[in-house]
C-alpha positions in Angstrom: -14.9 -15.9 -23.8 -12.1 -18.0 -21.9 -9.3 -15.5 -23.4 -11.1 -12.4 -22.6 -11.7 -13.6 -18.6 -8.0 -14.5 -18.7 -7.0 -11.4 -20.1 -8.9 -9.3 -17.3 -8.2 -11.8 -14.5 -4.5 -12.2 -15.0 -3.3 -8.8 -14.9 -5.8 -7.9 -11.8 -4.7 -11.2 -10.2 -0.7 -9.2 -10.3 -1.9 -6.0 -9.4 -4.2 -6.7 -6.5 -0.9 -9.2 -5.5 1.4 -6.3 -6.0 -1.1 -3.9 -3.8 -1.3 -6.7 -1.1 2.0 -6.9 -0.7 2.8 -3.3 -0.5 0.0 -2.7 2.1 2.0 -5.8 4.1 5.1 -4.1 3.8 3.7 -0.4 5.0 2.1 -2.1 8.2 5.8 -3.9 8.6 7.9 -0.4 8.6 4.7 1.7 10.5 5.3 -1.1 13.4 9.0 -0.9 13.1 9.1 3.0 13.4 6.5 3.8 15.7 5.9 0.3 17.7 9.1 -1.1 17.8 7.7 -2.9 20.9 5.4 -4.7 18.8 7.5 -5.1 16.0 10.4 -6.5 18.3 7.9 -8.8 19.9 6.7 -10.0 16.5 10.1 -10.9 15.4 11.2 -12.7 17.9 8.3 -15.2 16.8 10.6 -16.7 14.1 13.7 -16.1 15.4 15.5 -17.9 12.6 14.6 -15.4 10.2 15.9 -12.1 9.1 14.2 -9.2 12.0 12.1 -7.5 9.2 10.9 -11.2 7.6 10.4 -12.4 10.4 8.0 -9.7 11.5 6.2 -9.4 8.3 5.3 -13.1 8.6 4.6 -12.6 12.3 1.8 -10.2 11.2 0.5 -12.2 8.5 -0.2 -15.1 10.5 -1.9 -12.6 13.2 -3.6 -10.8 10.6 -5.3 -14.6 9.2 -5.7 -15.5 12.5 -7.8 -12.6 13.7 -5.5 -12.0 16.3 -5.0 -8.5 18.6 -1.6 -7.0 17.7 1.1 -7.0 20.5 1.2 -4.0 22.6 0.8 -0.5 21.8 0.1 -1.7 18.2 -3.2 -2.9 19.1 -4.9 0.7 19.6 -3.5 2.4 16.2 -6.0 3.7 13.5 -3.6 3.5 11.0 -2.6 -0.5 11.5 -6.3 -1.0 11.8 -6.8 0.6 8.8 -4.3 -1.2 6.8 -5.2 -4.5 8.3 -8.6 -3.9 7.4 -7.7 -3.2 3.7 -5.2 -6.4 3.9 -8.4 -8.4 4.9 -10.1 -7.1 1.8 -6.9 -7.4 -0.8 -6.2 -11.1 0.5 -10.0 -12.1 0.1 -9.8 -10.6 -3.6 -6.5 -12.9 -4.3 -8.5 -16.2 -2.7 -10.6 -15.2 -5.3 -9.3 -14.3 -8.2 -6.7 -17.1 -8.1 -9.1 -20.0 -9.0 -10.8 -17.9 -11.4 -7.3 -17.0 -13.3 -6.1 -20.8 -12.9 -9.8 -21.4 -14.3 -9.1 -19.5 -17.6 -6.0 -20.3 -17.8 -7.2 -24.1 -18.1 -9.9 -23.5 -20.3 -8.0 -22.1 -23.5 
């Protein structure tokens, strides 16, 4: 029983942490190209990092926080819809970590 919850957790535990991560990095460039307001405001949160890093991080943190996004981001459907499913894809990794470590134990 172990193998066959690690089998399906493991491989959904990557692909829901690849999806995550690719919804991240849409929000990151949609900011950069149409909010660069926003996305110059982010950056300069962390100003030790790299500019795109820096702002990806930036909108994690606001994202976890619940927080508004800065300026003219705050009103567009498309960041709300993405942060919305980043919401959903970081819940599934809090998750399906534990039960994948879980498994993982067990055998």
């Amino acid at each position: 029983m172990w193998l066959w919850l690690f089998a399906v957790a493991a491989p959904a535990l990557l692909a829901v942490l690849a999806f995550w991560g690719v919804t991240v990095q849409v929000m990151v460039r949609r900011l950069e190209r149409a909010h660069r307001d926003a996305y110059l405001d982010l950056a300069a949160r962390s100003p030790r990092l790299p500019v795109r890093m820096a702002a990806s991080r930036e909108l994690q943190k606001a994202l976890g926080r619940g927080e508004p996004l800065p300026g003219s981001a705050a009103g567009d459907a498309d960041l709300l819809r993405l942060g919305g499913r980043e919401r959903k894809l970081r819940l599934g990794l809090v998750i399906l970590t534990p039960l994948t470590a879980l498994a993982f134990v067990a055998l």
